[in-house]
C-alpha positions as CSV (number, residue, x, y, z in Angstrom):
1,X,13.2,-11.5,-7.3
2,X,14.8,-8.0,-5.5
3,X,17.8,-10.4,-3.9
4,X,18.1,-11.8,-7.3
5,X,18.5,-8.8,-9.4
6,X,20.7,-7.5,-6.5
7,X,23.1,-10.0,-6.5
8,X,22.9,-10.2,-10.7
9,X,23.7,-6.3,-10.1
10,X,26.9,-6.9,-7.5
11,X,28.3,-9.6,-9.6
12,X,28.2,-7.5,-12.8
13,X,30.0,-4.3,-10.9
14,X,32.9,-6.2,-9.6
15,X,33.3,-8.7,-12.7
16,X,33.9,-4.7,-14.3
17,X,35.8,-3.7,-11.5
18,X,38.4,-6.2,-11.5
19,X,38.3,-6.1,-15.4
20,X,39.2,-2.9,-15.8
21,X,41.6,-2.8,-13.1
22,X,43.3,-6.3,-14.6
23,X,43.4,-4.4,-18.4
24,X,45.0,-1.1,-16.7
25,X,47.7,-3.3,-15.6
26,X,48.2,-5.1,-18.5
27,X,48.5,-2.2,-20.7
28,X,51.0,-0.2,-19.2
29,X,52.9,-3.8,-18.7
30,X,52.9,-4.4,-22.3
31,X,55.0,-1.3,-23.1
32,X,54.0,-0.6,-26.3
33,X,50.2,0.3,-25.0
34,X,51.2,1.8,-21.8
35,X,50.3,5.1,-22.8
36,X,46.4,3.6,-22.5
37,X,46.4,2.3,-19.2
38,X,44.5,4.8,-17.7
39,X,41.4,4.1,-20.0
40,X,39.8,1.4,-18.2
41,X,40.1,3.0,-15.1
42,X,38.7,7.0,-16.1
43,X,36.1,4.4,-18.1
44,X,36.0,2.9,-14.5
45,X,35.2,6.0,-12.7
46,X,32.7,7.4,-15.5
47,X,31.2,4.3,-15.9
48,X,30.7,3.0,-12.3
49,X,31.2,6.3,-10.5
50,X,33.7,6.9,-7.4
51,X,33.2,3.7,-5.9
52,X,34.2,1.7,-8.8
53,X,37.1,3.6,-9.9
54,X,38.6,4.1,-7.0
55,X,38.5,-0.3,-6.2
56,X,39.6,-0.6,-10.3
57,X,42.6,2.0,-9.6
58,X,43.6,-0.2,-6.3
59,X,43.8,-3.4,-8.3
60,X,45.9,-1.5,-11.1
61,X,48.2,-0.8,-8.8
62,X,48.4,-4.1,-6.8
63,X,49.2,-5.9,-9.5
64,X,51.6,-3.5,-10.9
65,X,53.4,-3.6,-7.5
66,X,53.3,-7.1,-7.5
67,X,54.8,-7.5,-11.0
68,X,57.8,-5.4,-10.3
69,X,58.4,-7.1,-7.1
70,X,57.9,-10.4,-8.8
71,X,60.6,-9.6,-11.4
72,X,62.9,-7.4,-8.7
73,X,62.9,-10.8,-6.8
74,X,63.9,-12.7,-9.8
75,X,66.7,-10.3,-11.1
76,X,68.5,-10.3,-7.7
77,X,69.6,-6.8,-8.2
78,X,67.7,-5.5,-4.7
79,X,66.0,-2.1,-4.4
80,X,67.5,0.6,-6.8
81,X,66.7,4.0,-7.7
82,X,65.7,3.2,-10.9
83,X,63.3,0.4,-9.5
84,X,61.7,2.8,-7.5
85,X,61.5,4.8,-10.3
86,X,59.9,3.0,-12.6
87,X,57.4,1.9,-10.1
88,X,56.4,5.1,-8.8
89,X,55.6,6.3,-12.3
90,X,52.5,4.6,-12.8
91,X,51.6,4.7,-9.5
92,X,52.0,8.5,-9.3
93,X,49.3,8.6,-12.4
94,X,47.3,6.4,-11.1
95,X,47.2,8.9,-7.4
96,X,46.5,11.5,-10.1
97,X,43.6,10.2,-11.4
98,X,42.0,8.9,-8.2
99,X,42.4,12.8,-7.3
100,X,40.7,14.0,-10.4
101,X,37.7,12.2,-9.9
102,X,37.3,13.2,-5.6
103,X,34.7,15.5,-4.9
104,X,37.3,17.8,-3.9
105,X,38.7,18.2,-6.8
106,X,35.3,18.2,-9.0
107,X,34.7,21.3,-7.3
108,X,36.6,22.9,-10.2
109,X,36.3,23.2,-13.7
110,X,37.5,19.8,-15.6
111,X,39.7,21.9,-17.6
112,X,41.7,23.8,-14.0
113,X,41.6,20.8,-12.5
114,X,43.6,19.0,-15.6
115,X,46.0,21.9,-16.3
116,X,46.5,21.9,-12.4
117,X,47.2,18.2,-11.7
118,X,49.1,18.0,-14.7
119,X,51.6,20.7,-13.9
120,X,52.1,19.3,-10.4
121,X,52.6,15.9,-11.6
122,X,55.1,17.1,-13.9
123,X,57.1,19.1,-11.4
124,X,56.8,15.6,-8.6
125,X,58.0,13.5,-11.5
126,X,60.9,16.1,-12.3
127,X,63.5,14.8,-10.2
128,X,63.3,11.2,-11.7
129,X,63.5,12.6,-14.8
130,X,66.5,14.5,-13.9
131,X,67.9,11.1,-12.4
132,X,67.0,9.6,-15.8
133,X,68.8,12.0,-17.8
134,X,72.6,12.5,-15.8
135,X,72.4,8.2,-16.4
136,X,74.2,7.4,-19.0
137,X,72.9,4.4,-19.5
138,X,70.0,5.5,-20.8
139,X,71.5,8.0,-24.0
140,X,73.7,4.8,-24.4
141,X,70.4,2.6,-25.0
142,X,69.0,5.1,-27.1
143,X,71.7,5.8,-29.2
144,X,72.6,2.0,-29.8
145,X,68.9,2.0,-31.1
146,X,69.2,5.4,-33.4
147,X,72.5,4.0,-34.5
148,X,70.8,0.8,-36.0
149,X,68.1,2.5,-37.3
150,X,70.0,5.1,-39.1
151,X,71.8,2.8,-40.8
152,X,69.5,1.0,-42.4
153,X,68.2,4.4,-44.0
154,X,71.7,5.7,-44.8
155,X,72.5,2.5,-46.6
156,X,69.1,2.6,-48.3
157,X,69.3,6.5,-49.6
158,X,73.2,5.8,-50.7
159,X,72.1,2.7,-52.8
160,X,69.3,4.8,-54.5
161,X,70.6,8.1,-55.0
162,X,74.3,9.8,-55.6
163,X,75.2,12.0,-52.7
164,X,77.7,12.9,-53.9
165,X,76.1,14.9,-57.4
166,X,76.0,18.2,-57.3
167,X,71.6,18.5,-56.9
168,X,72.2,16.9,-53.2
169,X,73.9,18.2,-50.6
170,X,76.0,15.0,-49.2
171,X,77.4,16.6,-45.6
172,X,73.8,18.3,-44.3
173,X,71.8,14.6,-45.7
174,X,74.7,12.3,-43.6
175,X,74.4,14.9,-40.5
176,X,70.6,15.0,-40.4
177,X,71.1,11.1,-40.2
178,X,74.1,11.5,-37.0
179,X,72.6,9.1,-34.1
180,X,74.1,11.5,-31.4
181,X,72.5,14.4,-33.2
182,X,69.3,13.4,-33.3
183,X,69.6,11.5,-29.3
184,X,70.5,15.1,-28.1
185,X,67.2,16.7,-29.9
186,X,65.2,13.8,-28.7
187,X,66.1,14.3,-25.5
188,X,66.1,18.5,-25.6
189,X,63.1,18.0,-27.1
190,X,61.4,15.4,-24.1
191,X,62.6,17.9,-21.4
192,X,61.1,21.1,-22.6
193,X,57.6,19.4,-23.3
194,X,57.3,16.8,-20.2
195,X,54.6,18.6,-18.9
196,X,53.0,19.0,-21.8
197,X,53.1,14.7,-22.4
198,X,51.9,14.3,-19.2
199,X,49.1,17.3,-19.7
200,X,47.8,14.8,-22.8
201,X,48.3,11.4,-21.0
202,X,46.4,12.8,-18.3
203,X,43.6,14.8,-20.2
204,X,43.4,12.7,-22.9
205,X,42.7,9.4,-20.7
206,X,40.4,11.6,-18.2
207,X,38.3,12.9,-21.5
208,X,38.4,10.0,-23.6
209,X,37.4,7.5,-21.0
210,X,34.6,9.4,-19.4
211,X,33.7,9.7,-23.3
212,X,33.9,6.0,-24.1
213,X,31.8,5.5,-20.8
214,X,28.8,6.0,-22.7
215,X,25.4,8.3,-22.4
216,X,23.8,8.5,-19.3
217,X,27.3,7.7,-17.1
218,X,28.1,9.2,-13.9
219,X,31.6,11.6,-15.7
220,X,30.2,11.9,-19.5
221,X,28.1,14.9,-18.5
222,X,31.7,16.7,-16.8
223,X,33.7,15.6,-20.2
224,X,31.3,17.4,-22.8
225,X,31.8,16.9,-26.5
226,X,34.6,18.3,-28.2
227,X,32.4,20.4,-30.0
228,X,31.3,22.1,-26.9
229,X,34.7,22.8,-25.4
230,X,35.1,26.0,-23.7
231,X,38.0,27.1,-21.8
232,X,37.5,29.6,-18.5
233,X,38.5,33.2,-19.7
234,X,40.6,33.3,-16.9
235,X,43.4,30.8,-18.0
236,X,44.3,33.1,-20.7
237,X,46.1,35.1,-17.8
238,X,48.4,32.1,-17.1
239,X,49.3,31.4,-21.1
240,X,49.8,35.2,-21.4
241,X,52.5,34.7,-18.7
242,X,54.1,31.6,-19.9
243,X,54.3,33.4,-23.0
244,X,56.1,36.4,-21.6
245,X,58.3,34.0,-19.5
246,X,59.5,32.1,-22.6
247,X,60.0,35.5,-24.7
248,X,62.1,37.0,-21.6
249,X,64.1,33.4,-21.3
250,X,65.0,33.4,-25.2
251,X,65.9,37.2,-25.3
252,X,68.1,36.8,-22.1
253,X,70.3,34.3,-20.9
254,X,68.6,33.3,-17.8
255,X,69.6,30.2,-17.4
256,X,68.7,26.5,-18.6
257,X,65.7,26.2,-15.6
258,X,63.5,29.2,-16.4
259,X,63.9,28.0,-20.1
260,X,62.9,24.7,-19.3
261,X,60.3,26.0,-16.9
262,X,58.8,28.5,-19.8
263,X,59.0,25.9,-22.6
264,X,57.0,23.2,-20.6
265,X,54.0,26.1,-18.9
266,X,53.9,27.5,-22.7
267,X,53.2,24.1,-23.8
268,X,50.9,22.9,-21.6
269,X,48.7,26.0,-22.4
270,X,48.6,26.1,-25.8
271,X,47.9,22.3,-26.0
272,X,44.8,23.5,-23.8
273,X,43.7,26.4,-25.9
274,X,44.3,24.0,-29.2
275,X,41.7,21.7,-27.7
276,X,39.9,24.7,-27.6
277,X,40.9,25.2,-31.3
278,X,39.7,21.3,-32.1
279,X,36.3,22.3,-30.6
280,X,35.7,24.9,-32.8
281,X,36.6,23.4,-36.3
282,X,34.8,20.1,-34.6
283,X,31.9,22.4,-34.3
284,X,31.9,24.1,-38.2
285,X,32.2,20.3,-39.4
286,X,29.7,18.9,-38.0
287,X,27.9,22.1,-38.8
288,X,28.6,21.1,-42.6
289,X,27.2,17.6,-41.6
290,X,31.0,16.3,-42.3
291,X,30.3,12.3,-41.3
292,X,31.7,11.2,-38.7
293,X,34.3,8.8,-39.9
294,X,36.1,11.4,-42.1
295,X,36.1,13.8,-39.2
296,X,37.6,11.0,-37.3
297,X,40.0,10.6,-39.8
298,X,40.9,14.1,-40.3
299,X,41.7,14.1,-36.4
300,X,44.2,11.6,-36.6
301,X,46.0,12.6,-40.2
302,X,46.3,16.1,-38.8
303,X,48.7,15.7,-35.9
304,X,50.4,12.8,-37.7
305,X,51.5,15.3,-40.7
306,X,52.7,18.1,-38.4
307,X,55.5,15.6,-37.7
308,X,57.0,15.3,-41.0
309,X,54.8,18.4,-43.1
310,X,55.7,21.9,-42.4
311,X,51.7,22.7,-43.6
312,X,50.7,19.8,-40.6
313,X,52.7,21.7,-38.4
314,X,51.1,24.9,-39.7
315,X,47.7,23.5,-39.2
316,X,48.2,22.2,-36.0
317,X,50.0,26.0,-34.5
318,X,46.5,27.6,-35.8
319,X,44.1,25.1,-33.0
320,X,45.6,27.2,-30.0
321,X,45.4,30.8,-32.0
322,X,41.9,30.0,-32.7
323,X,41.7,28.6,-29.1
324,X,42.5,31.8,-27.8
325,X,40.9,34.2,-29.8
326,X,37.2,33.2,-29.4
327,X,37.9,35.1,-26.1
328,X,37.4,38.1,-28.5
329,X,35.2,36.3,-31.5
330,X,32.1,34.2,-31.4
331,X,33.2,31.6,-33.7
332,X,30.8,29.6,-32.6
333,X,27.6,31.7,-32.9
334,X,25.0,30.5,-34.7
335,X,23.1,32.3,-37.1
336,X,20.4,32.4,-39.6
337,X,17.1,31.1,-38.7
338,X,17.0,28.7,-35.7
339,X,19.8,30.7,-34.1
């Protein structure tokens, strides 16, 4: 009976090993889901603890490797730059997470260790990124793609309205619509906040699959509840000199690096502290006894509106202001009877 459940046991561990290793890979090679394909494996680790993550992450990036080399063969093109490239990225974030989750690196705090490993990740990745950028090739694929799409709004908005009549202004509509305009801003915008993507694609899969991994697994005690999100005190020191950096860099022509450099460490902060921020109206709400769909919902409309709402945006620039300031007030103290 013991060799029975034993086996029953080994079986069921590697049939979720290689599952979860086999859906990483298939995520990030479907493109329009890669931004998921660390789930399975932080669900992996949580789930199934080091031993399991660490053999799921290994088949991720097998397969990866394999695929590229696979299609590398088949283009004839040989090695390249950019092959390497676009190899190394997943495998980088893959490294990453393996590294979050050795007993190393649980030493720390969850929250160090994220803002740490994103921030190096970022600066490793850096030079592809500059690589990506000086290519022309790749503004030329992005514009050929804005140019299409902008099209197809311009000619909708001339055949409803008259740009022309004196209520609209005609020059500032067609140039909010140029293609190279809004490739540049893209782009200015992708450079300045690269550490911050990479601070959410690596938090958000180490927190939501250690979430997803369910009660009693190995990392959901480490990846509390948002509701009981607390920052160390100390990593106000580092956002406090960010901030100072990025002041000092948009007073003073320092250069296009520190600005860069400031733009990215401010961000990667303040999405920190605005997790911080979620926590606490997470914790009024369900205070309130808000159900849990609508707070679910409310989650996902917010950030959504901050893109095309000036009060989304509003909303969302409060999280890391609230974030920071329960240094100074209990926001979260309970009171009346009970407390």
């Amino acid at each position: 009976m013991g060799d029975d459940v034993r086996i029953d046991r080994s079986r069921t561990f590697l049939i979720s090993v290689f599952g979860a290793g086999l859906v990483s890979a298939g995520l990030y090679l479907s493109a329009l889901l890669a931004f998921a394909f660390l789930l399975p494996l932080q669900f992996a680790f949580g789930r199934l603890g080091k031993g399991g993550g660490f053999r799921a992450a290994a088949i991720s990036a097998l397969v990866l490797t394999g695929t590229q080399v696979f299609f590398l063969a088949g283009s004839g093109t040989g090695f390249t730059a950019a092959w390497l490239g676009s190899l190394g990225f997943p495998l980088l974030l893959i490294l990453t997470l393996v590294v979050l989750n050795h007993g190393y690196a649980t030493r720390l705090g969850p929250s160090v260790r994220l803002v740490t490993a994103s921030l190096i990740l970022a600066l490793v990745l850096s030079p592809l990124v500059s690589s990506l950028l000086a290519d022309g090739s790749l503004k030329a694929a992005l514009l050929d793609t804005t140019k299409g799409f902008t099209e197809e709004i311009r000619k909708g908005i001339e055949a409803k309205i008259d740009i022309t009549a004196p209520e609209y202004d005609g020059a500032a509509l067609m140039a909010s619509l140029d293609p190279e305009r809004i490739v540049d801003s893209s782009l200015r915008f992708f450079v300045s906040a690269f550490a911050g993507l990479v601070f959410l694609l690596i938090g958000g899969s180490w927190w939501i699959g250690n979430r997803i991994a369910g009660e009693g697994s190995l990392g959901r005690g480490e990846a509390v509840a948002l509701r009981e999100l607390r920052l160390p005190p100390e990593l106000v020191w580092p956002l406090l000199a960010s901030l100072t950096l990025l002041l000092a860099t948009l007073a003073i022509d320092l250069g296009q690096l520190p600005r860069v450099v400031a733009w990215n460490l401010s961000i990667v902060f303040a999405l920190a502290y605005a997790a911080q921020g979620a926590g606490i109206v997470a914790h009024h709400l369900e205070r309130l006894k808000v159900p849990g769909f609508l707070r679910i919902a409310l989650a996902l409309t917010i950030p959504l509106s901050a893109i095309s709402s000036p009060i989304g945006a509003g909303l969302v620039a409060i999280l890391p202001v609230l974030g920071v300031t329960e240094l100074w007030i209990p926001y979260r103290t309970k009171k009346g009877v009970g407390a």
